[in-house]
VOTOR-511031 format. One record per residue (C-alpha): residue number from 0; x, y, z. Coordinates in nm, 2 decimals. Each point is the difference from the previous one (the first is absolute). Layout:
# residues N
+-----+--------+--------+--------+
!   k !     c1 !     c2 !     c3 !
+-----+--------+--------+--------+
! NUM !      X !      Y !      Z !
...
+-----+--------+--------+--------+
# end
This chain:
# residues 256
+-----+--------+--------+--------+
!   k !     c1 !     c2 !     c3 !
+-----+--------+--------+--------+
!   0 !  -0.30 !  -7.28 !   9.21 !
!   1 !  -0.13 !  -0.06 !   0.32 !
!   2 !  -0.39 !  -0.06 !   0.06 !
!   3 !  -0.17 !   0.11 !   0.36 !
!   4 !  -0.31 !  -0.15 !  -0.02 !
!   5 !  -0.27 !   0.04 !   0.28 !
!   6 !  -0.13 !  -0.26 !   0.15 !
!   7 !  -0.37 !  -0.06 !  -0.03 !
!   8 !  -0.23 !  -0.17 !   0.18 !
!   9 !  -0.21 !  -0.05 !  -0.33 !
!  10 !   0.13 !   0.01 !  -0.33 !
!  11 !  -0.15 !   0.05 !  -0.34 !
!  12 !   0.08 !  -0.20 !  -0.28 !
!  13 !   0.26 !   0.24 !  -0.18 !
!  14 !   0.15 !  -0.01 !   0.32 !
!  15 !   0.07 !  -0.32 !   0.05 !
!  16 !   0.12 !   0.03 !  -0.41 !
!  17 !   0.26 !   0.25 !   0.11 !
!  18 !   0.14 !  -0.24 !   0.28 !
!  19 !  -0.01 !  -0.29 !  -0.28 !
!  20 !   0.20 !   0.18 !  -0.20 !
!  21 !   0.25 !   0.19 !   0.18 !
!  22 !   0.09 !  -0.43 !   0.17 !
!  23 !   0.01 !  -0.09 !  -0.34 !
!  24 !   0.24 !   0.25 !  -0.12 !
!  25 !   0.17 !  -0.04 !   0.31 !
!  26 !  -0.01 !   0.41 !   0.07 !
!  27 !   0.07 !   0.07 !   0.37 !
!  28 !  -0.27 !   0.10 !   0.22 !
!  29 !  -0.15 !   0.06 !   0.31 !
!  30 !  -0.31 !   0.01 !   0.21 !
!  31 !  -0.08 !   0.22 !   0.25 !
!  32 !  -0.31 !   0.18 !   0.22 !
!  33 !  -0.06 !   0.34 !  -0.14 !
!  34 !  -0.11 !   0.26 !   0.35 !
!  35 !  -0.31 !   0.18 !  -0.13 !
!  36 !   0.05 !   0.38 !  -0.10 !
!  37 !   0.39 !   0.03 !   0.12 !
!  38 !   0.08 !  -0.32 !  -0.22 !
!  39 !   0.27 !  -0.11 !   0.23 !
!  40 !   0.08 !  -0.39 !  -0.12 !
!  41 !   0.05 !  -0.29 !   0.27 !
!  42 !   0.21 !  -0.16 !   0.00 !
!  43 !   0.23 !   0.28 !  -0.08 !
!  44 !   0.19 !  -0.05 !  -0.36 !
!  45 !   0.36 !  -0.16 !  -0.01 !
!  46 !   0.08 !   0.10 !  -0.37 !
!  47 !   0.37 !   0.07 !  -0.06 !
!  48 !  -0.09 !   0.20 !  -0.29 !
!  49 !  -0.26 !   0.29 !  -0.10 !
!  50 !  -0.13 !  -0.17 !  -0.32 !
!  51 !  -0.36 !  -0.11 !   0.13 !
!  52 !  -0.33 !   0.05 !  -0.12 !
!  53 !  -0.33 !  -0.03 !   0.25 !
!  54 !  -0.29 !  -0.15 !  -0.04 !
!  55 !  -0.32 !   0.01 !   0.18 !
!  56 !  -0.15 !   0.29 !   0.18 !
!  57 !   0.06 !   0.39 !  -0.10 !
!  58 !   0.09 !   0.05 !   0.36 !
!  59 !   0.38 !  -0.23 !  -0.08 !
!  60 !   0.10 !   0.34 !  -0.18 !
!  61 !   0.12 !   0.16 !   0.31 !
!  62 !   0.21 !  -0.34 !   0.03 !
!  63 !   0.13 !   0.07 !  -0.32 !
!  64 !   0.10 !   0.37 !   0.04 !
!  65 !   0.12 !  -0.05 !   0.38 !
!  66 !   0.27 !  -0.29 !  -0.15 !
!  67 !   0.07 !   0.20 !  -0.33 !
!  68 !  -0.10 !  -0.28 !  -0.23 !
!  69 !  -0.02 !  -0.01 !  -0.38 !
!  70 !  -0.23 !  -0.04 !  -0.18 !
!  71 !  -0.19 !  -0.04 !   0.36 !
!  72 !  -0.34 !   0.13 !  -0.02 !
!  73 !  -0.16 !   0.18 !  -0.35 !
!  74 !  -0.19 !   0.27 !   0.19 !
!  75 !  -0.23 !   0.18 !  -0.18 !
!  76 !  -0.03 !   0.27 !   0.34 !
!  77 !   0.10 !   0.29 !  -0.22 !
!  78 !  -0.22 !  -0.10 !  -0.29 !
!  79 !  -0.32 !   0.08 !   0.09 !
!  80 !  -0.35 !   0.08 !  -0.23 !
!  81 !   0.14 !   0.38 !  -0.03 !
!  82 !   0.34 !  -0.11 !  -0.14 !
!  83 !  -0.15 !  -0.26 !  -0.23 !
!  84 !  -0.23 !   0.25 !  -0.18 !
!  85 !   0.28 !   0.24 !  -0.05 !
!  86 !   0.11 !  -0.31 !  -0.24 !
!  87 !  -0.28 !  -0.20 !  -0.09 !
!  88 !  -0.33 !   0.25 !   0.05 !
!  89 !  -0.32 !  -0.14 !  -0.21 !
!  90 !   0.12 !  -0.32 !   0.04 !
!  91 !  -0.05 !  -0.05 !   0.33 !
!  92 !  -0.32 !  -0.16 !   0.09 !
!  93 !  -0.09 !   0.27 !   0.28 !
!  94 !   0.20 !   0.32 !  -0.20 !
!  95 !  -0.30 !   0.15 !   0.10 !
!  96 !   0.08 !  -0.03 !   0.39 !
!  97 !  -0.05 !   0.21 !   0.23 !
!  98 !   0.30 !   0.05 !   0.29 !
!  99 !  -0.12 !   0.10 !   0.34 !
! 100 !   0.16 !  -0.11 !   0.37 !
! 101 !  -0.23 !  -0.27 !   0.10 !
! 102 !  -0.17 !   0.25 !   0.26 !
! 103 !  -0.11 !   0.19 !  -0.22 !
! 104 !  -0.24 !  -0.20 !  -0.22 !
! 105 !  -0.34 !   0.05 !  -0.02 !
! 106 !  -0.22 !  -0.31 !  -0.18 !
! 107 !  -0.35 !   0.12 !  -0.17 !
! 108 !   0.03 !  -0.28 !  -0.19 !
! 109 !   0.11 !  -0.37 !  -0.09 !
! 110 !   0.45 !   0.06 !  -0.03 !
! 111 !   0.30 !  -0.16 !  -0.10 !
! 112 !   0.30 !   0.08 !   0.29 !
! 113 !   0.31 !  -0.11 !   0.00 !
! 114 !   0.38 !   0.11 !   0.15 !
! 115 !   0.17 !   0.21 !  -0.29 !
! 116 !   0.30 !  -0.19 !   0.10 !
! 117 !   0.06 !  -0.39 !   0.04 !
! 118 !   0.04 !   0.02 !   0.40 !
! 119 !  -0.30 !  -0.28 !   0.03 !
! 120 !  -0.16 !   0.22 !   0.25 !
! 121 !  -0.33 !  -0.10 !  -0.15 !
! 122 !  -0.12 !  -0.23 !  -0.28 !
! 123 !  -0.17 !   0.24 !  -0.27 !
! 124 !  -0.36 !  -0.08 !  -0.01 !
! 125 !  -0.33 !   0.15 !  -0.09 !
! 126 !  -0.14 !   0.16 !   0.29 !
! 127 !  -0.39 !   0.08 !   0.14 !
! 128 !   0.04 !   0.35 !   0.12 !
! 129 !  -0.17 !  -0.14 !   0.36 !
! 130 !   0.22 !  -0.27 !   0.00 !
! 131 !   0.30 !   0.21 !  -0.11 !
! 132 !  -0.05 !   0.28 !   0.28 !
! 133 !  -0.06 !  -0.26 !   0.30 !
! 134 !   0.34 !  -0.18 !  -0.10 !
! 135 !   0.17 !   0.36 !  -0.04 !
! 136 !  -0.12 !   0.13 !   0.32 !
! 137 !   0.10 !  -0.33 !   0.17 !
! 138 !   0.35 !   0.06 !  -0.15 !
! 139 !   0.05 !   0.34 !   0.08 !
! 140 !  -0.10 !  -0.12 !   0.35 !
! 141 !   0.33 !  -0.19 !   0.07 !
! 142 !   0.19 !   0.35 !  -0.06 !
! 143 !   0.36 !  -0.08 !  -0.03 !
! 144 !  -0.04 !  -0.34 !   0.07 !
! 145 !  -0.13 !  -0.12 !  -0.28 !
! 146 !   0.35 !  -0.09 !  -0.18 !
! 147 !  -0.10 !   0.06 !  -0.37 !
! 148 !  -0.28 !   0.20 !  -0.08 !
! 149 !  -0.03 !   0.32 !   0.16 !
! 150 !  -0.19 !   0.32 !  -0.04 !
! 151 !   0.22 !   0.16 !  -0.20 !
! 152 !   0.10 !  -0.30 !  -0.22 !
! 153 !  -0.05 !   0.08 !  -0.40 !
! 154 !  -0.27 !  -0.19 !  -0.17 !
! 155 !  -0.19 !  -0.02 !  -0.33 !
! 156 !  -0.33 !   0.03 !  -0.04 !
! 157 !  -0.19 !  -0.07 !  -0.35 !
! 158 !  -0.31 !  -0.09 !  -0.14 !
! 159 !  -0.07 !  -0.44 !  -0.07 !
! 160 !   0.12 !  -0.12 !  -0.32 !
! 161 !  -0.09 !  -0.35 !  -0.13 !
! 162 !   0.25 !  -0.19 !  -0.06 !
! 163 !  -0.02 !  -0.37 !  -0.21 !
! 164 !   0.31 !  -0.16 !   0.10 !
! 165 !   0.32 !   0.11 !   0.19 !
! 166 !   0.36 !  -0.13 !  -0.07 !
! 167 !   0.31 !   0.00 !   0.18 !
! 168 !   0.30 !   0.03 !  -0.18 !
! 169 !   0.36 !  -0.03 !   0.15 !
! 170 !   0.25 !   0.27 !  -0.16 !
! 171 !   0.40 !  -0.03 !   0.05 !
! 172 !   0.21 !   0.25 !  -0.17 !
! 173 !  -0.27 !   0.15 !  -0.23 !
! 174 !  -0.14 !  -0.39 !  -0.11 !
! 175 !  -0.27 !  -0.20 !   0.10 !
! 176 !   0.16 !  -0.33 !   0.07 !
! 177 !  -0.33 !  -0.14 !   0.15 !
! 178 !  -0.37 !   0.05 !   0.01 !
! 179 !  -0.35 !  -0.11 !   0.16 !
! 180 !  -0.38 !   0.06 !  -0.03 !
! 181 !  -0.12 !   0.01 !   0.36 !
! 182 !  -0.34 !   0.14 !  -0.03 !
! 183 !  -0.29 !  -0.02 !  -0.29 !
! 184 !  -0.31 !   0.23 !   0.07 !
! 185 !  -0.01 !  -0.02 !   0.40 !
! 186 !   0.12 !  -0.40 !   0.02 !
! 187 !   0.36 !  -0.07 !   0.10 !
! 188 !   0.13 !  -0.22 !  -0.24 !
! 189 !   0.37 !  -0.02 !  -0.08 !
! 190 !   0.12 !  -0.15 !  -0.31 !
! 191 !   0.32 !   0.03 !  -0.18 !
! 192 !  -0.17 !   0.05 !  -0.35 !
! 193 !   0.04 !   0.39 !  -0.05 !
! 194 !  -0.04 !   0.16 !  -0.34 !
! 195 !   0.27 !   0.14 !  -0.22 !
! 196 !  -0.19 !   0.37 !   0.04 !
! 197 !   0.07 !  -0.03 !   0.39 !
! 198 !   0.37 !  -0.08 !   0.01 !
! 199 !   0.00 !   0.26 !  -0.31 !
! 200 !  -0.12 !   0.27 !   0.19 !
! 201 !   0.16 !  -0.07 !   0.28 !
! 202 !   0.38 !   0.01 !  -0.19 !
! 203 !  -0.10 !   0.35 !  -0.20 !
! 204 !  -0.06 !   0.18 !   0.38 !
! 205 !   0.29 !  -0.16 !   0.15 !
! 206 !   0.18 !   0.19 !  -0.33 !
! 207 !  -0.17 !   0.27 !   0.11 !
! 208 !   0.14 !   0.03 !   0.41 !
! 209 !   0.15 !  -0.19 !   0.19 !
! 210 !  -0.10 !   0.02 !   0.40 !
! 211 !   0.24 !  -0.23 !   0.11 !
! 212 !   0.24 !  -0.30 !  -0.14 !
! 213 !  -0.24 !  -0.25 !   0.02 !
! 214 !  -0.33 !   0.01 !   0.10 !
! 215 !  -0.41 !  -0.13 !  -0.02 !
! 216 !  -0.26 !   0.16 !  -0.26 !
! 217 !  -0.36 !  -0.06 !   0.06 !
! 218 !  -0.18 !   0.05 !  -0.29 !
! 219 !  -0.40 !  -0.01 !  -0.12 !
! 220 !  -0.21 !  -0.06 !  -0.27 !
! 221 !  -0.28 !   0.25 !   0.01 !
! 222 !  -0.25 !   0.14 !  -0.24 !
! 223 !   0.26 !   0.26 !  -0.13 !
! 224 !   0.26 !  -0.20 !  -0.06 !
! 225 !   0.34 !  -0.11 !   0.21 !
! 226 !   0.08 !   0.20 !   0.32 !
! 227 !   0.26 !  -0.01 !   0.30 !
! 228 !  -0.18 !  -0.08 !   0.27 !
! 229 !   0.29 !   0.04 !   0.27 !
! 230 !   0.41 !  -0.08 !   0.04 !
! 231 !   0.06 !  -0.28 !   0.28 !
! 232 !   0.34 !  -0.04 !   0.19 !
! 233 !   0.11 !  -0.29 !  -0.15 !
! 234 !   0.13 !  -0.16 !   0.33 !
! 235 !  -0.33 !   0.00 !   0.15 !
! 236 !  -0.25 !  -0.10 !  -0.25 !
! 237 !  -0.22 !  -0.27 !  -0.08 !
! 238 !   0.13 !  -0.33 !  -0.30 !
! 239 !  -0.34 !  -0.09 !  -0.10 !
! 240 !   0.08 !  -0.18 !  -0.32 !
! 241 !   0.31 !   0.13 !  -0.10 !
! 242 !   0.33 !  -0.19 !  -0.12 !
! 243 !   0.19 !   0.08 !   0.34 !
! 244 !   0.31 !  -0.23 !  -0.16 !
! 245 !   0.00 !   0.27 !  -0.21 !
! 246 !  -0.01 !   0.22 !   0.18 !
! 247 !   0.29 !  -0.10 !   0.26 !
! 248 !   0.19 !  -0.07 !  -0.36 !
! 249 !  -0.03 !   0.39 !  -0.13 !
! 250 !   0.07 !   0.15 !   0.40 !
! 251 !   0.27 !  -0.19 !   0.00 !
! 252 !   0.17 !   0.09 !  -0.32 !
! 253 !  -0.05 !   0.35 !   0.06 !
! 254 !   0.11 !   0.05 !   0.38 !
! 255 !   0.24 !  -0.33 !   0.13 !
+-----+--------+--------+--------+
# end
């Protein structure tokens, strides 16, 4: 299997573990400038075949789709907050959300927000409702130029939760293969010491659904127990402290 990697101009850690690793098992692969939002790749690809999987930003899916590769791109587009409650309801940590076009909401008080899908449009925060309303209004501003978030786009809205720690844990066919704390109370702190209960939990809801072939679980520790706390693309998201040999090991096996 082939690897299109973009290139960064800074790399994190786990990055430079996934180049380690994929020179060490001598897997082919490639680097290449990602355009933003139409995810054209630069230099254009020269791969005689249409096993490759990207790397690096969500935007590289269009790549993937425009050249027909496989696996490509995970993308978790069509699994969105409402689909994921149809399977996994109370334990999501927002179930409670509510879905309104980003126009549309009214703050009266402190609010979670987030995208119901994984487009990256915006990072889900905790919002001030004056804070909140400037930035929407500022948004809606740009019209159809803003490429992302619109006035119409689908978001969640829900009260704060407090959450202890948050875990990342990477999924391929139904199986966590790797895992990572990256967050305990409101530090970022990445470790690869996760508990049995995480990867646990993690495995019984992949039983439960599967949104896509492979694919990244967030998940926190909060005051009533374990909860998903959102699905990443796997292509586009973050190592922190997790076993990225590993990783390119179980991708491998299940898509070259």
């Amino acid at each position: 299997m082939h690897w299109v990697l973009q290139e960064h101009d800074f790399r994190e850690p786990g990055w430079d573990a996934l180049i380690e690793t994929l020179e060490r098992l001598a897997l082919p692969h490639s680097f290449h400038k990602v355009v933003p939002f139409v995810g054209a790749l630069l230099p254009e690809p020269a791969i005689a075949h249409r096993n490759v999987i990207c790397m690096g930003s969500y935007s590289m899916r269009h790549a993937a789709r425009r050249y027909d590769w496989k696996p490509g791109v995970f993308d978790l587009a069509e699994q969105d907050f409402v689909r994921q409650h149809e399977h996994w309801a109370e334990h999501l940590l927002n179930a409670h959300s509510r879905v309104l076009p980003f126009g549309d909401v009214r703050l009266e008080q402190p609010s979670f927000l987030r995208p119901i899908d994984d487009t990256k449009s915006f990072a889900g925060r905790v919002f001030e409702p004056r804070a909140f309303h400037d930035w929407q209004r500022s948004v809606l501003a740009l019209g159809d130029d803003s490429h992302t978030l619109r006035a119409n786009s689908l978001v969640q809205v829900a009260r704060p939760v407090t959450i202890h720690a948050e875990y990342r844990c990477w999924l391929v066919r139904d199986r966590v293969v790797t895992a990572s704390l990256y967050k305990r109370g409101d530090t970022v702190f990445s470790s690869a010491d996760v508990p049995e209960p995480i990867l646990a939990y993690a495995n019984e809801r992949a039983r439960e659904w599967r949104p896509h072939e492979a694919y990244v679980m967030d998940i926190a520790e909060t005051a009533n127990g374990l909860r998903i706390i959102e699905l990443n693309t796997l292509n586009a998201a973050g190592f922190y402290a997790a076993d990225v040999q590993k990783l390119v090991m179980a991708l491998e096996d299940a898509f070259a």
